[in-house]
Each structure stands twice: as structure tokens, then as C-alpha cells.
DODO-276584 format. One line per field, with one value per residue: x, y, z of N, C-alpha, C in turn; residue number from 1. Coordinates in nm, 2 decimals, padded with zeros to 4 digits, always signed. Layout:
BEGIN
n_x <- [X|...]
n_y <- [Y|...]
n_z <- [Z|...]
ca_x <- [X|...]
ca_y <- [Y|...]
ca_z <- [Z|...]
c_x <- [X|...]
c_y <- [Y|...]
c_z <- [Z|...]
i <- [NUM|...]
//
This chain:
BEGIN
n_x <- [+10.45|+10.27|+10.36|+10.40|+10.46|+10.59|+10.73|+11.00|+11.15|+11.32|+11.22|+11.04|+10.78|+10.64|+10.57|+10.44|+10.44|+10.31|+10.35|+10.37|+10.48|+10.63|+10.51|+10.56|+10.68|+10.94|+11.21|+11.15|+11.02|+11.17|+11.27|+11.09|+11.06|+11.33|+11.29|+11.09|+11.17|+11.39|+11.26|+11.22|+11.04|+10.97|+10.86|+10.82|+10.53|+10.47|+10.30|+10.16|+10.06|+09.70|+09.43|+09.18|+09.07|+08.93|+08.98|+09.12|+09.10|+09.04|+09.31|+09.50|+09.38|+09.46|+09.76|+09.80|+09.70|+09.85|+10.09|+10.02|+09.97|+10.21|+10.32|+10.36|+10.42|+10.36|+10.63|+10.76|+10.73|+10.82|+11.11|+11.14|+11.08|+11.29|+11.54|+11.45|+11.48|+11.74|+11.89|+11.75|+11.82|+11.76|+11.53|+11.14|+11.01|+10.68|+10.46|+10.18|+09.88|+09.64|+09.41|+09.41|+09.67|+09.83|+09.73|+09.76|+10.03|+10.03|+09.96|+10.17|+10.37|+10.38|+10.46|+10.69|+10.85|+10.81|+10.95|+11.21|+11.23|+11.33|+11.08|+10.87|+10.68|+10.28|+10.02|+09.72|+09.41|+09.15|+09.17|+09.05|+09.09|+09.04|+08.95|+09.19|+09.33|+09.56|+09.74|+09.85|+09.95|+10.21|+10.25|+10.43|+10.56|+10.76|+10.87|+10.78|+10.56|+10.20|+09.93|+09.64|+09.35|+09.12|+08.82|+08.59|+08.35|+08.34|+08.16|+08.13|+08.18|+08.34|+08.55|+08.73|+08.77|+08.95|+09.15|+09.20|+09.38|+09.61|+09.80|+10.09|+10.07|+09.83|+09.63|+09.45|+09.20|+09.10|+08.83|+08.53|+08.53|+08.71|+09.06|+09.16|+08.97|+08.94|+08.97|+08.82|+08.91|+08.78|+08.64|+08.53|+08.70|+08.96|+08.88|+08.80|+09.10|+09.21|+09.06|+09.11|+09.36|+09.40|+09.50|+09.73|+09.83|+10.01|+09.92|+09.88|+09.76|+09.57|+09.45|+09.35|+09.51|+09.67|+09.81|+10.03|+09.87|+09.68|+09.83|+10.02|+09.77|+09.67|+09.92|+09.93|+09.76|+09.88|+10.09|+10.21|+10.13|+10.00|+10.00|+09.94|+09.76|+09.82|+10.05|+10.09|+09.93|+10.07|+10.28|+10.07|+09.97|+10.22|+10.38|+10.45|+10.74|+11.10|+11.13|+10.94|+10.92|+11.16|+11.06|+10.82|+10.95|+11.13|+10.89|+10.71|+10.94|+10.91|+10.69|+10.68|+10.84|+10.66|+10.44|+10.60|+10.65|+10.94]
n_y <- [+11.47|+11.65|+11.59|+11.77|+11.98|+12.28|+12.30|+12.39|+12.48|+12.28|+12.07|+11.78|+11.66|+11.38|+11.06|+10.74|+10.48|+10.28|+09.91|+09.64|+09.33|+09.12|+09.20|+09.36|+09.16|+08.98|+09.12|+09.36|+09.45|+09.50|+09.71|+09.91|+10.00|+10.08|+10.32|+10.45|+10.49|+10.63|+10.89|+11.00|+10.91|+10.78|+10.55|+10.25|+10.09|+09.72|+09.53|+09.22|+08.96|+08.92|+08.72|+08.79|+09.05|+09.31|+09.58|+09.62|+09.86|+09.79|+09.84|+09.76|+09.50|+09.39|+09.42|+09.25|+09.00|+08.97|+08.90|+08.68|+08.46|+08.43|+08.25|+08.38|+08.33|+08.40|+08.36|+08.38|+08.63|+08.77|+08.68|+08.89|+09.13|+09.13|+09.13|+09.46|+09.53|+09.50|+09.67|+09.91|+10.01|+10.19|+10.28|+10.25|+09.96|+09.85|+09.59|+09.50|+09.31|+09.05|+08.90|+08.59|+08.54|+08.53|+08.39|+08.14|+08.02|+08.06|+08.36|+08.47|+08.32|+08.46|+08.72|+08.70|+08.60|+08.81|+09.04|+08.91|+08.92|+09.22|+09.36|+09.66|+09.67|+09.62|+09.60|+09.53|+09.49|+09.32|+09.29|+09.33|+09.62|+09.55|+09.29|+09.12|+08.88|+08.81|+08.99|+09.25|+09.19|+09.01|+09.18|+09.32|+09.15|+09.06|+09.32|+09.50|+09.73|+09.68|+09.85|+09.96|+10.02|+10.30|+10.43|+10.66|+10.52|+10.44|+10.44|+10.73|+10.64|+10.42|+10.49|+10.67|+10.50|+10.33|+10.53|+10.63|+10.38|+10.33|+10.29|+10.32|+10.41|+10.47|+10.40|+10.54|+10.56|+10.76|+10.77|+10.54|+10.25|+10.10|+10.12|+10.35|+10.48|+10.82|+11.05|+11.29|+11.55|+11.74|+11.92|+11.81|+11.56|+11.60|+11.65|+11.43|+11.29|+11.46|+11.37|+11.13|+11.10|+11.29|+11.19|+11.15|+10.92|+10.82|+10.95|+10.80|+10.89|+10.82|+10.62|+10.67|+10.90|+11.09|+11.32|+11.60|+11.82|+11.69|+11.59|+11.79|+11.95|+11.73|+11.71|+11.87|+11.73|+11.51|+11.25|+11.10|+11.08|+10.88|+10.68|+10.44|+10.31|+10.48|+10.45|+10.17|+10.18|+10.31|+10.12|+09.95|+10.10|+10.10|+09.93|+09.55|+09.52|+09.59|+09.84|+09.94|+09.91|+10.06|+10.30|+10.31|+10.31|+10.53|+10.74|+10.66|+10.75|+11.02|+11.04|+11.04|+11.19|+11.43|+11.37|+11.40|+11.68|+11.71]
n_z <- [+09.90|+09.63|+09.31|+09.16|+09.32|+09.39|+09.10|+08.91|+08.62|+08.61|+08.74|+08.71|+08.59|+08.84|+08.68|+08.68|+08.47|+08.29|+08.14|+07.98|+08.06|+07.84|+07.60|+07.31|+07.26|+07.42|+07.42|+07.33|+07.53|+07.72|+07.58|+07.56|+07.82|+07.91|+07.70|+07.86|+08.10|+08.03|+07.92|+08.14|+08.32|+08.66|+08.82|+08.74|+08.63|+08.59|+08.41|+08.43|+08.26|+08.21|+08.13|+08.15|+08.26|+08.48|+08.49|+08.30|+07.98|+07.61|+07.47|+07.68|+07.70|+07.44|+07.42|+07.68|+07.60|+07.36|+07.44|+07.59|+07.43|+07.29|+07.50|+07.74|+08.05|+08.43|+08.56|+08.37|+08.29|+08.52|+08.49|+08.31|+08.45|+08.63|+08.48|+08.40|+08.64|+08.70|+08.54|+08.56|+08.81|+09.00|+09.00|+09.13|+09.10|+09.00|+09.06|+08.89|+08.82|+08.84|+09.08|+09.08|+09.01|+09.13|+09.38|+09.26|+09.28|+09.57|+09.78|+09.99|+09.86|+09.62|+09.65|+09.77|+09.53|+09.36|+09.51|+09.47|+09.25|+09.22|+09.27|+09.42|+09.48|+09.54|+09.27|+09.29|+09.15|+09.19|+09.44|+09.72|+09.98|+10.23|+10.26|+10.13|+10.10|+10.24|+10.08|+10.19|+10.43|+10.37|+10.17|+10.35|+10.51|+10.33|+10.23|+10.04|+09.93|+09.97|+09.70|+09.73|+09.56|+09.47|+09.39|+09.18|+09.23|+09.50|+09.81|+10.01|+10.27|+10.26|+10.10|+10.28|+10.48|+10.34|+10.32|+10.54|+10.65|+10.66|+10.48|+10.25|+09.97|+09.72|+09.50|+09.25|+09.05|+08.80|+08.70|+08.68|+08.55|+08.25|+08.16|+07.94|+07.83|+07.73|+07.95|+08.14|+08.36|+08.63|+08.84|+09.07|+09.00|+09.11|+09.34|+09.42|+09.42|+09.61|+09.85|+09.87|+09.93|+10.18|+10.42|+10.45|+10.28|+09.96|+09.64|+09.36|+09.07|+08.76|+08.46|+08.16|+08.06|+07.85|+07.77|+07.81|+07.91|+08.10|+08.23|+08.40|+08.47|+08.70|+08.84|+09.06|+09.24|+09.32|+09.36|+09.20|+08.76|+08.63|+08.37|+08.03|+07.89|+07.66|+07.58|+07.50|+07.28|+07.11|+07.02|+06.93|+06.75|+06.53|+06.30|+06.26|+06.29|+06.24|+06.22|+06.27|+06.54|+06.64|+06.55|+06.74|+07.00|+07.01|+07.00|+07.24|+07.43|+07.39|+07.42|+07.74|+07.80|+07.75|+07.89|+08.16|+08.17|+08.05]
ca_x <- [+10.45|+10.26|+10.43|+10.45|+10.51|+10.74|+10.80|+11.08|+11.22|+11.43|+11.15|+10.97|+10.66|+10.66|+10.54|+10.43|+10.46|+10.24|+10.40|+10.29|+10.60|+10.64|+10.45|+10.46|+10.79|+10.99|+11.33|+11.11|+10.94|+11.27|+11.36|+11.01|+11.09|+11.44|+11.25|+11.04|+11.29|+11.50|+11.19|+11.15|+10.91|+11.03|+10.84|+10.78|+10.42|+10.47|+10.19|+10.20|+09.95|+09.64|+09.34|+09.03|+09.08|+08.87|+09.00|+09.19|+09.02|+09.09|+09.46|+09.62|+09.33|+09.53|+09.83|+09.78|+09.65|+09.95|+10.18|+09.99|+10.00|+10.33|+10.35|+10.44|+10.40|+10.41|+10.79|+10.87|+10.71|+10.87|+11.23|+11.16|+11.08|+11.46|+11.60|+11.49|+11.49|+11.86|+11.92|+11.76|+11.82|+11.69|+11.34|+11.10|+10.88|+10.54|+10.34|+10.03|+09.83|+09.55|+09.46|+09.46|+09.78|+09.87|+09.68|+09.82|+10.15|+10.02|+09.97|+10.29|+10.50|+10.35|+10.54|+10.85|+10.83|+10.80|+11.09|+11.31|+11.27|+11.33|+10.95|+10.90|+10.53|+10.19|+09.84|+09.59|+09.28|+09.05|+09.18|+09.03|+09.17|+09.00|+08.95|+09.26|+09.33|+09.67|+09.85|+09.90|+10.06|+10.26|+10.40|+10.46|+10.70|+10.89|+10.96|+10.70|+10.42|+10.05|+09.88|+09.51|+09.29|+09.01|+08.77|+08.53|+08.26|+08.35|+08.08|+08.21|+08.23|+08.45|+08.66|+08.72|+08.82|+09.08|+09.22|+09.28|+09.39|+09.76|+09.86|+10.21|+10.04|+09.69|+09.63|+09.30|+09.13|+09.03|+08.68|+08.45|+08.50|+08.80|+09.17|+09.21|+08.95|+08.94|+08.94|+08.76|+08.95|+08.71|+08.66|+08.49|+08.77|+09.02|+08.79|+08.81|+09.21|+09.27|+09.01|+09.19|+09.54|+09.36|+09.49|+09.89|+09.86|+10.06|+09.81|+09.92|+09.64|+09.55|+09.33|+09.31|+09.57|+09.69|+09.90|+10.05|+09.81|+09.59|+09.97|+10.03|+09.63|+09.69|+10.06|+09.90|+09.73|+09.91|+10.21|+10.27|+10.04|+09.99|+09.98|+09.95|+09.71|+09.89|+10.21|+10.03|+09.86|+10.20|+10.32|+10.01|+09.98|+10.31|+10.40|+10.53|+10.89|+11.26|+11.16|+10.81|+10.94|+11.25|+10.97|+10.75|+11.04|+11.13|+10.73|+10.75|+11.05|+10.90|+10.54|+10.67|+10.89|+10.57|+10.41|+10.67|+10.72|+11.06]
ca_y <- [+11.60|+11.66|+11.57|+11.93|+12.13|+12.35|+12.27|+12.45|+12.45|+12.14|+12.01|+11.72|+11.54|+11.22|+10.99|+10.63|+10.44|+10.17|+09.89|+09.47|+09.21|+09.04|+09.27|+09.26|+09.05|+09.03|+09.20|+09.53|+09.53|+09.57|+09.82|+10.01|+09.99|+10.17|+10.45|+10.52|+10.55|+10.75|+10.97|+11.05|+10.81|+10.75|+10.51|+10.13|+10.00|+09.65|+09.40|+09.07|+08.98|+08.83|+08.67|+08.76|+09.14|+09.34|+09.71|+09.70|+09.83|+09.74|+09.84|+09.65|+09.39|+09.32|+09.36|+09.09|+08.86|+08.92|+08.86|+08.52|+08.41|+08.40|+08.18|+08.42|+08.29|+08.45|+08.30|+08.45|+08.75|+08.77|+08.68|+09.03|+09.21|+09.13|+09.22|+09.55|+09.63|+09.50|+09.80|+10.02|+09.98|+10.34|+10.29|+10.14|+09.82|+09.84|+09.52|+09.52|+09.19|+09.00|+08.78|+08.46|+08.51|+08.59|+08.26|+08.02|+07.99|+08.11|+08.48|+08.49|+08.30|+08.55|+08.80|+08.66|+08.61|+08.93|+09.07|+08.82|+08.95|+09.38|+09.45|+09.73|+09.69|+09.50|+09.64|+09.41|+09.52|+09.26|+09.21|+09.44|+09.65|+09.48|+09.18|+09.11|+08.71|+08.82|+09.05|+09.32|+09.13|+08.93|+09.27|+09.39|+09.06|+09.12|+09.47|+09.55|+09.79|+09.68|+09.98|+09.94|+10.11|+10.36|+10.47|+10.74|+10.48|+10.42|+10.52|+10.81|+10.59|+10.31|+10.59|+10.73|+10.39|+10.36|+10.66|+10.63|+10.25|+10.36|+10.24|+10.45|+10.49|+10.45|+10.38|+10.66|+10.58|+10.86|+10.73|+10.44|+10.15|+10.07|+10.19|+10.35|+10.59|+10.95|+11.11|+11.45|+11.56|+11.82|+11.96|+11.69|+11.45|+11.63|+11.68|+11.27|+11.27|+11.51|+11.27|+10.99|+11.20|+11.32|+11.11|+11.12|+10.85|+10.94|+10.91|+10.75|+10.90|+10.77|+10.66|+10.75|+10.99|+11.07|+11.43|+11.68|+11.89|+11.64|+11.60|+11.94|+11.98|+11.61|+11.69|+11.91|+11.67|+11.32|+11.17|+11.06|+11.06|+10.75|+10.66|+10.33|+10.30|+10.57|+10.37|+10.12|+10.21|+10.34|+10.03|+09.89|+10.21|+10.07|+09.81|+09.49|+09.47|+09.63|+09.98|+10.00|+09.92|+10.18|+10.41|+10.33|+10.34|+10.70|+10.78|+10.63|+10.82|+11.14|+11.10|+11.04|+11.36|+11.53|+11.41|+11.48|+11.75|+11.74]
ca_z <- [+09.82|+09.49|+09.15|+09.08|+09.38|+09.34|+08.98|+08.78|+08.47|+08.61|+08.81|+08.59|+08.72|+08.86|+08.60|+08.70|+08.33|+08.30|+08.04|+08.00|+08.06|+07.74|+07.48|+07.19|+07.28|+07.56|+07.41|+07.30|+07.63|+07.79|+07.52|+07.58|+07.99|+07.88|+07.66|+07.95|+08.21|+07.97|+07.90|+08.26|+08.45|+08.79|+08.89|+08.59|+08.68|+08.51|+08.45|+08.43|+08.12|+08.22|+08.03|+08.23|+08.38|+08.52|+08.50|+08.13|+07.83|+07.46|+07.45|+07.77|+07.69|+07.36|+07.48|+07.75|+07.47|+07.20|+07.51|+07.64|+07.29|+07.29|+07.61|+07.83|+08.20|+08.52|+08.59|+08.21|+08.32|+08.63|+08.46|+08.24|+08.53|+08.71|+08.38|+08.40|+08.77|+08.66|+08.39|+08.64|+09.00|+09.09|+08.94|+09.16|+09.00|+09.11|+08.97|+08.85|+08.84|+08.89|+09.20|+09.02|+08.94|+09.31|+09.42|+09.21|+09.40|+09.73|+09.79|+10.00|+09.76|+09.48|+09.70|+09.75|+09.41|+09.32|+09.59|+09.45|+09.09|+09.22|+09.29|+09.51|+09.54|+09.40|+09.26|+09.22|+09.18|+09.25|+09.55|+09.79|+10.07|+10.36|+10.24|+10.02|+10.13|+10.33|+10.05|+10.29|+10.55|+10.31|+10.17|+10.48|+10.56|+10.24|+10.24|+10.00|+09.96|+09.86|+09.69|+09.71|+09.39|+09.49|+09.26|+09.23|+09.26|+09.61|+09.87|+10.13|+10.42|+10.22|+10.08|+10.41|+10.57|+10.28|+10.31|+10.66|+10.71|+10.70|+10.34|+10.21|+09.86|+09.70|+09.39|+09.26|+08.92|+08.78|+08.68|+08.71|+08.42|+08.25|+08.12|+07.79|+07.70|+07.74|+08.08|+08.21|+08.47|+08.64|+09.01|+09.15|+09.01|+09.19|+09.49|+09.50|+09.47|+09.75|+09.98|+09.90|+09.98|+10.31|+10.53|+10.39|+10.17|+09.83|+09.58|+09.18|+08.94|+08.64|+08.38|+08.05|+08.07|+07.74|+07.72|+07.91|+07.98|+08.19|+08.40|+08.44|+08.57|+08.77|+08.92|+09.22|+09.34|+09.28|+09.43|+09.10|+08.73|+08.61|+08.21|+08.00|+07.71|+07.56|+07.52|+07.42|+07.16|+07.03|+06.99|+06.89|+06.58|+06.42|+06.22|+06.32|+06.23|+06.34|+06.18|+06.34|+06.66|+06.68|+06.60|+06.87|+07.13|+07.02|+07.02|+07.34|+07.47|+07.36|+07.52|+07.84|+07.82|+07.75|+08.01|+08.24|+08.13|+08.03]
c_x <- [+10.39|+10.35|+10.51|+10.49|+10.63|+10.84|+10.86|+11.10|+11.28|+11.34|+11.05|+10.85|+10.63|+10.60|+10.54|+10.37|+10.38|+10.30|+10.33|+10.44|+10.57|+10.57|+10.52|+10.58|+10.90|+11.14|+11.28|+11.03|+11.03|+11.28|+11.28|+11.02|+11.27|+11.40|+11.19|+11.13|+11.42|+11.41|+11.11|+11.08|+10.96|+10.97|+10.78|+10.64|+10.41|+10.39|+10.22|+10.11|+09.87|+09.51|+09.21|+09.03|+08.97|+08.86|+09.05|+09.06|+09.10|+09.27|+09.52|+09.54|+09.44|+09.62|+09.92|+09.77|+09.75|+10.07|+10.12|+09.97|+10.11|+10.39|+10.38|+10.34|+10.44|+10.52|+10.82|+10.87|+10.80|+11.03|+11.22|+11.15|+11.27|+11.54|+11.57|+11.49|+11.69|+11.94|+11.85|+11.73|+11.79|+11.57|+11.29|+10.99|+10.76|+10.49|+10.28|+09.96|+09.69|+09.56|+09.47|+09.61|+09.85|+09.80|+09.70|+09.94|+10.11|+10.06|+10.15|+10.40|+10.46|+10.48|+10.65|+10.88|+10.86|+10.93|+11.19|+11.33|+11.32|+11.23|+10.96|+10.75|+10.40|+10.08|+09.79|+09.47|+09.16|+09.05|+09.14|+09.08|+09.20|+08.95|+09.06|+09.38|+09.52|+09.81|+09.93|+10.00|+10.20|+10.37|+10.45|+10.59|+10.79|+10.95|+10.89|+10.57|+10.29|+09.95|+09.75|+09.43|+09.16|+08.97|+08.63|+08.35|+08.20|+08.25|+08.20|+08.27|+08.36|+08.56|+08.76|+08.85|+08.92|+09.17|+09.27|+09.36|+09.53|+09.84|+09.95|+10.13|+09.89|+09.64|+09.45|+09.32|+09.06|+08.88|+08.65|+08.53|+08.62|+08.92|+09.13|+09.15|+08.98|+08.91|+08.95|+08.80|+08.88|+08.72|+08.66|+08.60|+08.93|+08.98|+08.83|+08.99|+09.25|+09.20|+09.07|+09.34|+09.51|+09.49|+09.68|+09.94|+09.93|+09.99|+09.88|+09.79|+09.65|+09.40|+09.28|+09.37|+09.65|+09.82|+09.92|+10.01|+09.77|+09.74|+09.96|+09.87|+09.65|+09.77|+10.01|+09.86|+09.76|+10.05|+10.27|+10.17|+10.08|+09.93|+09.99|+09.91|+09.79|+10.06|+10.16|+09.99|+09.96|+10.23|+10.23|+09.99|+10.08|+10.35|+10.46|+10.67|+11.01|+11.18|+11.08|+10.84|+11.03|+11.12|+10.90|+10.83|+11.10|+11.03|+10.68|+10.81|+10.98|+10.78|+10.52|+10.75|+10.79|+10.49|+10.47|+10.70|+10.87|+11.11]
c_y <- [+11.57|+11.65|+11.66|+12.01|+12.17|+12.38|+12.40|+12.40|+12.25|+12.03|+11.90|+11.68|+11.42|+11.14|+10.80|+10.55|+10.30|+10.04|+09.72|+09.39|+09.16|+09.08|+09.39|+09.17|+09.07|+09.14|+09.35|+09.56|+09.61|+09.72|+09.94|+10.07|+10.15|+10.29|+10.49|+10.61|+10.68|+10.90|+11.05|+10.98|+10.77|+10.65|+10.37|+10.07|+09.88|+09.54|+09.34|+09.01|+08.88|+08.79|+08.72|+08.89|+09.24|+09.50|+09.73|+09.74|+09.77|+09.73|+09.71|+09.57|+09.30|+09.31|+09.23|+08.95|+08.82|+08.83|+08.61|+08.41|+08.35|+08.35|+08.26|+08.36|+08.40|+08.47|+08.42|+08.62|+08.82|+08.79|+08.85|+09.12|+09.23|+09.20|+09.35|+09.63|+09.62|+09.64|+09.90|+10.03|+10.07|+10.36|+10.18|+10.06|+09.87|+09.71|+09.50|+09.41|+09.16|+08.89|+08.68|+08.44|+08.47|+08.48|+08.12|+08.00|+08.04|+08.28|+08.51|+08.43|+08.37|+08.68|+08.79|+08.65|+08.72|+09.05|+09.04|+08.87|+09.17|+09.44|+09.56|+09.75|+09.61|+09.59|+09.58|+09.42|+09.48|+09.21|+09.35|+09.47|+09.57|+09.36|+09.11|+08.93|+08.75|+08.90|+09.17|+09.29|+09.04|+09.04|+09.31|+09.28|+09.05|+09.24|+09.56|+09.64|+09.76|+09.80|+09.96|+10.00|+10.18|+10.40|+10.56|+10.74|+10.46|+10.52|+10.58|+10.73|+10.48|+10.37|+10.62|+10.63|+10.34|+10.43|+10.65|+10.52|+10.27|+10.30|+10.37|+10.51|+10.43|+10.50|+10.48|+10.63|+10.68|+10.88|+10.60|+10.37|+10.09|+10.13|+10.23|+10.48|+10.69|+10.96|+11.25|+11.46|+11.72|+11.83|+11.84|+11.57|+11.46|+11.69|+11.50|+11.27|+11.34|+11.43|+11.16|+11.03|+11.23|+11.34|+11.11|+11.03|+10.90|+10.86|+10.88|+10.75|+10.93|+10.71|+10.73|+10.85|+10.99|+11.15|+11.52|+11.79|+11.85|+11.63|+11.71|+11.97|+11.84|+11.62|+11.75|+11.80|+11.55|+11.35|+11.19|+11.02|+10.97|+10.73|+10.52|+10.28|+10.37|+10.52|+10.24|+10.08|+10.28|+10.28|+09.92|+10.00|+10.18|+09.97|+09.69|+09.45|+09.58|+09.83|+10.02|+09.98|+10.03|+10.31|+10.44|+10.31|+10.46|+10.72|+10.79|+10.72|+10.97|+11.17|+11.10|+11.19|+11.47|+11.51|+11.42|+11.60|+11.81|+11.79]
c_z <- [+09.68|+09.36|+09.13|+09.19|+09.38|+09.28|+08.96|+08.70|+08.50|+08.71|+08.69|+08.74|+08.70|+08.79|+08.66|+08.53|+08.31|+08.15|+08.06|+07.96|+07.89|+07.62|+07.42|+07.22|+07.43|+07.55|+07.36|+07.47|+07.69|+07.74|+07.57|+07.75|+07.98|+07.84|+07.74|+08.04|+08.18|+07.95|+08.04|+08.34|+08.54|+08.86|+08.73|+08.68|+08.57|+08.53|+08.40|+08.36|+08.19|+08.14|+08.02|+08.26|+08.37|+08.51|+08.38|+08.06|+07.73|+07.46|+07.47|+07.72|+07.58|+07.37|+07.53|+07.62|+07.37|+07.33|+07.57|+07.53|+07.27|+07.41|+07.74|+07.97|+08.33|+08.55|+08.47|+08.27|+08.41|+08.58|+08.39|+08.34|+08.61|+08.61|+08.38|+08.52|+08.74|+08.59|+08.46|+08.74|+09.07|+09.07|+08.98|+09.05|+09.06|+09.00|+08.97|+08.79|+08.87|+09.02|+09.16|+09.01|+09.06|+09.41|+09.40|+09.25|+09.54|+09.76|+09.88|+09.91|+09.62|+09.50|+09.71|+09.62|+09.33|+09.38|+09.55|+09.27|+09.11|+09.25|+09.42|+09.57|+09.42|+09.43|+09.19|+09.25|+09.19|+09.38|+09.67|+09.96|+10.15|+10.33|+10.07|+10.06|+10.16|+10.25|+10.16|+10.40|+10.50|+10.22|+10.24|+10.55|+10.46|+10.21|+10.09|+10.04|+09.92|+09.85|+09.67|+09.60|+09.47|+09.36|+09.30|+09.28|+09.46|+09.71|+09.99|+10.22|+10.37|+10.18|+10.17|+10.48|+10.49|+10.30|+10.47|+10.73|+10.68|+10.53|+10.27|+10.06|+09.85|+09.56|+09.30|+09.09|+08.90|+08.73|+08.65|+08.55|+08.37|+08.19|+07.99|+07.73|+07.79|+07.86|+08.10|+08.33|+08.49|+08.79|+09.13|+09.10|+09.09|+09.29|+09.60|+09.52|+09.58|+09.89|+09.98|+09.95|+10.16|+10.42|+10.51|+10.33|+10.02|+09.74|+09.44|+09.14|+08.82|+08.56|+08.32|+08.07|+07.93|+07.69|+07.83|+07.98|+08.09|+08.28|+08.47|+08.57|+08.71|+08.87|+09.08|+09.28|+09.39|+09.35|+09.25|+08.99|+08.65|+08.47|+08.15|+07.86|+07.64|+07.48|+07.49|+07.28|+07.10|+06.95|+06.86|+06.75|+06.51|+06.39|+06.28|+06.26|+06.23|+06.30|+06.26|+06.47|+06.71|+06.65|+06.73|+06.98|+07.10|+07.07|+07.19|+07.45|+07.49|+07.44|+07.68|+07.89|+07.82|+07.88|+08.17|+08.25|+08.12|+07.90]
i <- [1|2|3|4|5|6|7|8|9|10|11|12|13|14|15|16|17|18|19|20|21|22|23|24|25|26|27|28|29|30|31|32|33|34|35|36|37|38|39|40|41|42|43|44|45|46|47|48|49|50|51|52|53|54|55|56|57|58|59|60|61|62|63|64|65|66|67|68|69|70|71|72|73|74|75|76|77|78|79|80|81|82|83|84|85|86|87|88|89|90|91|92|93|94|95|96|97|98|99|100|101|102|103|104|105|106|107|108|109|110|111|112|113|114|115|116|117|118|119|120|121|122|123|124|125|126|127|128|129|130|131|132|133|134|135|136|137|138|139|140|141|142|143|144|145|146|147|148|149|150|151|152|153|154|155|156|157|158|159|160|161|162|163|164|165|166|167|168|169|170|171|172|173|174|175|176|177|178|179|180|181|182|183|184|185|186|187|188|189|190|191|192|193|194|195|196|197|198|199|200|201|202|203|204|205|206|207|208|209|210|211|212|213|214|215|216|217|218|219|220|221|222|223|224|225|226|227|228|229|230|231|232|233|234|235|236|237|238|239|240|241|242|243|244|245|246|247|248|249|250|251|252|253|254|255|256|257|258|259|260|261|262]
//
């Protein structure tokens, strides 16, 4: 079902919250994980900081970089993640990763891995559908979901063959290139989320999602709409030290209410 159908007053829409393990430290990530959850997001997309990636822009890039600075490791990463599937055991994980990361212990022990810390699912987007070196099967023996990433580069027939290869969700970038800037959500961009929905996949769209209008226009057609830079760059707009942080976990708090509309 859509985000929004059949929103009321008490109806919010489903909000997938995009945040980075261990940035800017690991006891605000939690906190920022908390203001989400508290501000409505139903679903923590938490990445796992990597060096090299392929789909961040600027934001998560820096992010990643304040966080791997400060040593954080997969394991560390992983330990933040338990902590806050801990603190909220009704909000699935989804983690969001590179394949390297997911290679360097062995794709199935990435997954167990990941089970063993609360995950409820992995998106990693260099690893492609039909040729994704055994995640699929590997979440499918843990009790995980792997969410594949379409994009609106994808030619028809590869679309198509996504969309129908039986996957519970499917991960739909709202345009070609990388997270962060500005996105035009227009006919044709919600022509591509309903073909990737087709088939009864539940679609998470995102990219460059900023305010609640683009929800509101997004909620028909999404499972669930998908935000990240924007809390980001929260964090990253305030100061570093106790005051600038309780700001940016209100700020936080509040932008996910908006794009919930709550």
C-alpha cells in the first residue's frame, strides 16, 4: 500500500530516514536515530561509512569521512547499529553499504553479521540485482531482505526484469547521479516509481528529498519516502559542541515530522 493512502489527520507517511553509524560520533548518532524515530520515521536506513562510494554526494560523503576518521569500523558500526535496534525493537534496520564492506568477511558472514546486530535488510548498491555475488541467497538464509536500487537510468527491459524477479522491496532513486542535491519530481518520475511498483514490489523513493511537499507528492506512489542529506546537513549546519548538537537533534526531530507529516 502507498505511504499515503488513505491518509488522515492521524495517518503519517511512511518515512524511511537515512542516518551514518558513528557520525559525527557514535553517542549522537544514537541520539540522532532516537530523534528520528521519535519524529515519525518507521523504517532507520543506517549506513555503514565507507571511503570510496558510488551513489553519496557531498553530505553523506563527509559524513562517512568525519566518521572513518574517527576509526569507526564495520564491527564499531555494527555494535551502534544493535544499540539502537535495542532502543527500538519496532523499527526495522535496513543497512546501507558498500560491497567491499560485504566481501571482506564473506558475503554470508556480512549477513549474519548484520542479523546478529537487528538488521532487517541490506542495500548495497554496487552490487547488482542479477549479479550480486550471493547476497540474495544469503539474505534469504538469514531471514533477511536484499533491496536492490533501480534508477531512472535503467533501460526498459532491465527495469522490467527487476521489477518482476520477486524482490519484497526495491529500492527507486529518484534520478540518475548522486544523493543530496535537489530533486524534480515530475510525471515521468513518478511514471518510473509506479513501473518499478508494477509487479508488487513495495517501492522506498528517494533522493534528494528535502520537505514535505516532495512527501506529500511522493507518498502515492512509495511504499515508503526516503530522506538523508537533509539530516545531514543538519548536523553538518551546527556547531561542534553539546549546544550545536541538542539543536541539530531537535532540527532533526522536527524535519522528519514534516516530512511525515506529523
Amino acid at each position: 500500500m502507498p505511504a499515503c493512502a488513505g491518509m488522515t489527520k492521524k495517518t503519517m507517511i511512511n518515512l524511511m530516514s537515512h542516518l551514518i553509524a558513528g557520525f559525527p560520533d557514535a553517542e549522537t548518532s544514537i541520539a540522532i536515530a532516537d530523534a528520528l524515530v521519535k519524529g515519525g520515521a518507521s523504517i532507520l536506513e543506517i549506513q555503514l561509512a565507507f571511503s570510496d562510494p558510488s551513489a553519496d554526494g557531498p553530505a553523506i560523503q563527509t559524513a562517512s569521512t568525519i566518521a572513518l576518521e574517527k576509526g569507526f569500523s564495520t564491527k564499531q558500526g555494527l555494535e551502534i547499529v544493535k544499540k539502537i535496534h535495542e532502543r527500538h525493537p519496532e523499527t526495522p534496520i535496513y543497512i546501507m553499504t558498500y560491497g567491499s564492506l560485504a566481501f571482506t568477511p564473506g558475503v554470508e558472514n556480512f549477513v549474519k553479521m548484520c542479523k546478529d546486530a537487528g538488521v532487517s535488510a541490506c542495500i548495497i548498491p554496487d552490487l547488482p540485482f542479477d549479479h550480486d555475488e550471493g547476497l540474495t541467497a544469503a539474505c534469504q538464509k538469514h531471514g533477511l531482505e536484499n533491496i536492490p536500487v533501480a534508477a531512472p537510468s535503467m533501460t526498459k527491459e532491465r527495469l522490467e526484469t527487476m521489477a518482476s524477479a520477486g524482490f519484497k522491496y526495491i529500492y527507486a532513486a529518484l534520478r540518475a547521479g548522486t544523493t543530496g542535491s535537489q530533486t524534480v519530481i515530475d510525471q515521468a518520475t513518478l511514471d518510473f516509481l509506479d513501473t518499478v511498483g508494477k509487479h508488487g514490489a513495495k517501492v522506498l523513493g528517494g533522493f534528494g528529498i528535502r520537505n514535505g511537499e516532495q512527501s506529500k507528492v511522493l507518498c502515492k506512489h512509495v511504499h515508503a519516502v526516503v530522506a538523508g542529506s537533509v539530516f545531514v546537513n543538519i548536523v553538518l549546519a551546527n556547531e561542534d559542541s553539546a549546544e550545536g548538537r541538542a539543536k541539530a537533534i531537535a532540527a532533526i526531530e522536527a524535519k522528519a515530522k514534516e516530512l511525515t507529516g506529523n
